[in-house]
C-alpha positions in Angstrom: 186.5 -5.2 155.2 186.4 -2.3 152.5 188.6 0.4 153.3 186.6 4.0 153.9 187.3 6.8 151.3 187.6 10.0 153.0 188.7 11.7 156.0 188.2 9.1 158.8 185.4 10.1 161.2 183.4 8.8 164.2 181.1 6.5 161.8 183.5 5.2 159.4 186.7 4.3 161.5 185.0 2.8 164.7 187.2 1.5 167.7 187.5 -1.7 169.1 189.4 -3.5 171.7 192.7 -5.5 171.3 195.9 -4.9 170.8 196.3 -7.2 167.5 195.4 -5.3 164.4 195.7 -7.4 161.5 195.0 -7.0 157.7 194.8 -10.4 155.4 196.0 -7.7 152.4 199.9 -8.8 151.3 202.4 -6.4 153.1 205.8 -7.9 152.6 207.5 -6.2 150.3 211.0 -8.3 149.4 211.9 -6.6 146.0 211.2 -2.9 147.4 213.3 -3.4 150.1 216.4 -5.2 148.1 216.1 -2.1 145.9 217.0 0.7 148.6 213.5 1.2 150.3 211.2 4.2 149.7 213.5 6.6 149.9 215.8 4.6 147.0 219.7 4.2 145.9 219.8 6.8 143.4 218.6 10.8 143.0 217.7 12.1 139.4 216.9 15.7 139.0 214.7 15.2 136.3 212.0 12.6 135.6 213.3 10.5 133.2 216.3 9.6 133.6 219.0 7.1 131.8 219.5 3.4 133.0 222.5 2.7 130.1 223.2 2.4 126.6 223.4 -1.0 124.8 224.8 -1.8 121.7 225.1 -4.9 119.4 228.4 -6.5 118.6 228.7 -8.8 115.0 228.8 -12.3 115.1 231.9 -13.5 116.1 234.0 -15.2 113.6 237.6 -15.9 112.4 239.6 -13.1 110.2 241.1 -14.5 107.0 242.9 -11.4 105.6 245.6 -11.9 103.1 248.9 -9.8 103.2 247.5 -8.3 99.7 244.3 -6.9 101.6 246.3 -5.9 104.5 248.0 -3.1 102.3 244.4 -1.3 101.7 242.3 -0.3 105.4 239.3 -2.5 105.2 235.5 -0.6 105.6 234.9 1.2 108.5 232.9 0.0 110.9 230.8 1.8 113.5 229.0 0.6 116.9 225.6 2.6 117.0 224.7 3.3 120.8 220.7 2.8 122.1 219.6 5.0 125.6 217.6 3.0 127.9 215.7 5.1 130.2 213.0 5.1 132.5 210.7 7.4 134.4 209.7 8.1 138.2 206.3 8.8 139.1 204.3 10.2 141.5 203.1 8.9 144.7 200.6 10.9 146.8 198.4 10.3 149.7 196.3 12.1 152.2 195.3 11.7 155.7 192.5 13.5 157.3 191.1 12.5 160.4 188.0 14.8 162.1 188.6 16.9 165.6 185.6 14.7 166.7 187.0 11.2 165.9 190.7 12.5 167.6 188.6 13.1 170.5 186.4 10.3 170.9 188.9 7.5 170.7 187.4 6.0 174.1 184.1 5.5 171.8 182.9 2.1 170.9 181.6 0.5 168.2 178.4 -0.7 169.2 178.7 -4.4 168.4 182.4 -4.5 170.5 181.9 -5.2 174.0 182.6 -2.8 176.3 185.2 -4.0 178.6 186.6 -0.5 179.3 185.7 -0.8 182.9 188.3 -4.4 183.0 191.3 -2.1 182.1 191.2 -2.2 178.8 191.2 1.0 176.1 190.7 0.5 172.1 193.6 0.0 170.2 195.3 2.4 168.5 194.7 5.3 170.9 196.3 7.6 168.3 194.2 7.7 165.0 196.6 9.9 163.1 199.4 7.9 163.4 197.8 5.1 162.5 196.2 6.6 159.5 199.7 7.7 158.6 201.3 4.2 159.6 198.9 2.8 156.7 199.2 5.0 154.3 203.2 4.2 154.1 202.2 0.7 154.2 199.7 1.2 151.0 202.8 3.4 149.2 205.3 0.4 150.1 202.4 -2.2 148.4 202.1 0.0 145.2 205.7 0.6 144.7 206.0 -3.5 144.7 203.5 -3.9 142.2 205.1 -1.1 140.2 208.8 -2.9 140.1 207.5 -6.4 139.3 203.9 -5.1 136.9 204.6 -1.4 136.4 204.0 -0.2 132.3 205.7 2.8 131.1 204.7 5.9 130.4 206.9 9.3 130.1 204.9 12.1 130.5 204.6 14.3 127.7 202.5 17.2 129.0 200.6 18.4 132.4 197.9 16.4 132.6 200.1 13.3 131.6 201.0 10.5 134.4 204.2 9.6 134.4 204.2 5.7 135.7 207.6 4.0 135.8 208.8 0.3 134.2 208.8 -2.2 135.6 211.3 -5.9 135.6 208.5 -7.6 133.6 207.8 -4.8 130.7 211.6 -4.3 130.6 211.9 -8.3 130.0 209.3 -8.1 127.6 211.0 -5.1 125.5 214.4 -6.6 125.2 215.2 -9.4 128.0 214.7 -12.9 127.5 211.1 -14.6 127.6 210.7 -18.2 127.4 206.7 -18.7 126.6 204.9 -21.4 128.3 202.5 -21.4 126.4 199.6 -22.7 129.3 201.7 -25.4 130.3 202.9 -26.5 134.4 206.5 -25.6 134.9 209.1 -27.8 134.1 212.7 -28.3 134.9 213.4 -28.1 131.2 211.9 -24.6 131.0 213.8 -23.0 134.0 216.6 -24.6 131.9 215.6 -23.2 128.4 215.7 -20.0 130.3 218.6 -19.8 131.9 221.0 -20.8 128.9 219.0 -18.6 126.7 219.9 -15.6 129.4 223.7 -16.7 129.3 223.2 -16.8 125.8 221.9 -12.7 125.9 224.7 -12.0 128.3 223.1 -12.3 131.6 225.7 -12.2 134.5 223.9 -14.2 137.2 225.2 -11.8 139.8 223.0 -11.7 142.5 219.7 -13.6 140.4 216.4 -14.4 142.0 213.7 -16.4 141.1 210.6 -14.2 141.9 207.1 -16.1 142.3 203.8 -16.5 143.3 202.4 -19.0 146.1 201.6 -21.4 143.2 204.5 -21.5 141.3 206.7 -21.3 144.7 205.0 -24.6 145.4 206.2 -26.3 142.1 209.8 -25.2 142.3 210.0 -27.0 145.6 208.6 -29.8 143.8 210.5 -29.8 141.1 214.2 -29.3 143.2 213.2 -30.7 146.3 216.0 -33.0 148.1 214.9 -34.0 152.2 217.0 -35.9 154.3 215.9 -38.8 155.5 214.6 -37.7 159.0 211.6 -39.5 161.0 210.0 -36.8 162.6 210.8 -33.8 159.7 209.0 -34.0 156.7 208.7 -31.4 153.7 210.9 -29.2 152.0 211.0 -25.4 151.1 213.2 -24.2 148.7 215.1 -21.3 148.9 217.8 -21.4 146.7 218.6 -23.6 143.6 222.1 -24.7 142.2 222.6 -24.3 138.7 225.6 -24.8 136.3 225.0 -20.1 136.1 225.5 -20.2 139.9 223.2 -20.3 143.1 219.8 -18.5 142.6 218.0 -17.6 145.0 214.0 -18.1 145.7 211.8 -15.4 146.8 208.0 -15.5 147.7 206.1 -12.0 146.8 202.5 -11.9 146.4 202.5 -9.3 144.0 204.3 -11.3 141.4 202.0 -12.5 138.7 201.0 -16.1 138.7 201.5 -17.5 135.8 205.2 -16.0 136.1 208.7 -17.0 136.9 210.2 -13.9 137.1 214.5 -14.6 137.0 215.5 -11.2 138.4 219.2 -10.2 138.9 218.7 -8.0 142.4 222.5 -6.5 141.7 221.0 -4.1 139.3 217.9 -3.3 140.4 217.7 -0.2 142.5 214.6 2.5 143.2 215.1 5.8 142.2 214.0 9.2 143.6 213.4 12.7 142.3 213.3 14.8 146.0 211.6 17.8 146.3 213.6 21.1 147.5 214.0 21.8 150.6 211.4 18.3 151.4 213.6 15.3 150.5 211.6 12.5 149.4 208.4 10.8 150.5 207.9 13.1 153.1 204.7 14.4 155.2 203.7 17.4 155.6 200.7 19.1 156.8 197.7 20.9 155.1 195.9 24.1 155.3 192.7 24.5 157.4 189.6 24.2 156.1 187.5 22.5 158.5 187.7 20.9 161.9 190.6 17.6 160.9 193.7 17.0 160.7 194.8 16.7 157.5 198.8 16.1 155.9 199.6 14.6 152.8 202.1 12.3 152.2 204.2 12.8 148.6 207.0 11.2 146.9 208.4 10.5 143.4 210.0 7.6 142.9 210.9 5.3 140.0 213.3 1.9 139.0 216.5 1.5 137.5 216.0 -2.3 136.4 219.6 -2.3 134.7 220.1 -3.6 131.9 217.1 -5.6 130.2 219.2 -8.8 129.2 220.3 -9.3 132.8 216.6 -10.5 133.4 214.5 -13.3 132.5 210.6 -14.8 132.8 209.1 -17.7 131.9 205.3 -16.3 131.2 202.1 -18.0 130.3 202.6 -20.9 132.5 199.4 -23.1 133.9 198.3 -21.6 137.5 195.9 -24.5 138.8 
């Protein structure tokens, strides 16, 4: 069912009976919540704001300076210093419901059957909180995709969105990418991956393997180890073993999926820009100009992915 633009009214938010409302839309949201929640970790008074500064050492290799060479100081040498940074961005959302659709919440819609006489009332009883209720629940959905998918933009004038980066552009601008090339996952992949992360100075603190139902399905495959148990069969994989350490396996549906995102959770953490006197992701009422009830809900958040070698993705892989 498509959701109504608009303040909800009468017509386009009808009531029904039961107590179960459902929605088929994903609304688990693992990485937003292992990164501090809507209201975040960390507080930046300014947009953008600085995630660290990486630098490149030489190559290591063996000195072989003679006493002769000692006596003059060899060529300086200096370490040049890049700024990472990333931006928040604005989330906003209203709700408006009409004085005559708060009033008529014992109004059916005219296919339900009216079993109001058996005890029974339509479910929710209080619009606006339900409205609001969803509204959270669509901010909570976009800030996941914006961690794994977001693109980055820093706002360079009024009437420029600032949209934050997210774990797969950071991967892609200085992490490590193993390409698939169209290919089904492979052992030998997740293990190209992970040595060429070690190799880039990944720390395997607390990693996570970050993937769609379909690839979910092949890294149980691929590790799976049951038992021997009559009446229990199947496995589901939640964490792997590797010669880096234990890494974990997390489900999200807003992964894409021909990834395997490789995400160290340790420095991942959402950021937030609060408003004066209003905090962040707060609601607050509007003026009058009508018969609803209207509030808007506003926010402006953004990630702090750490350091882009500490992730990893295997991309392009085969999805059927």
């Amino acid at each position: 069912m498509a959701a109504p633009t608009g303040a909800a009214n009468v017509w386009n938010c009808p009531n029904y009976l039961g107590d179960l409302i459902v929605t088929a839309s994903p609304t688990k949201t693992p990485l937003l919540q292992m990164s501090g929640g809507l209201n975040g970790v960390k507080v930046s008074n300014n947009f953008v704001f600085p995630i660290d500064q990486e630098y490149t050492q030489t190559a290591a290799s063996q000195p072989s300076i003679t006493e002769t060479a000692s006596l003059t100081a060899p060529t300086a040498i200096s370490i040049v210093r890049s700024p990472v940074v990333n931006t928040c961005q604005i989330v906003h959302e209203q709700v408006a419901i009409s004085y005559a659709k708060m009033s008529n919440f014992g109004k059916l819609d005219s296919t339900s059957t009216n079993a109001l006489t058996a005890g029974m009332s339509p479910n929710p009883t209080d619009e606006k909180a339900f409205q609001i209720s969803k509204a959270l629940e669509k901010i909570a959905r976009d800030a996941e995709y914006s961690i794994i998918q977001g693109a980055y933009v820093a706002h360079t004038a009024v009437g420029t969105a600032s949209t934050t980066r997210g774990l797969s552009a950071a991967i892609v601008e200085g992490g490590t990418v193993v390409a698939a090339n169209g290919a089904t996952l492979t052992k030998a992949m997740i293990q190209t991956l992970l040595r060429n992360m070690f190799t880039a100075g990944a720390q395997f603190v607390n990693p996570m393997f970050v993937v769609n139902a379909f690839q979910k399905q092949l890294l149980s495959s691929l590790y799976a180890y049951a038992p021997a148990d009559r009446n229990i069969g199947g496995v589901n994989i939640k964490q792997i073993e590797t010669d880096f350490g234990n890494i974990g396996v997390i489900l999200d549906a807003f992964q894409v999926t021909s990834v395997v995102g490789l995400y160290d959770m340790s420095w991942v953490s959402l950021v937030t820009c609060p408003v004066p006197g209003k905090g962040n992701m707060f609601y607050e009422e509007l003026s009058k100009t009508g018969a609803s009830e209207k509030g808007q809900i506003y926010g402006q958040i953004g990630l702090d992915h750490g350091p882009e070698f500490m992730h990893g993705h295997i991309s392009g892989l085969a999805t059927s």
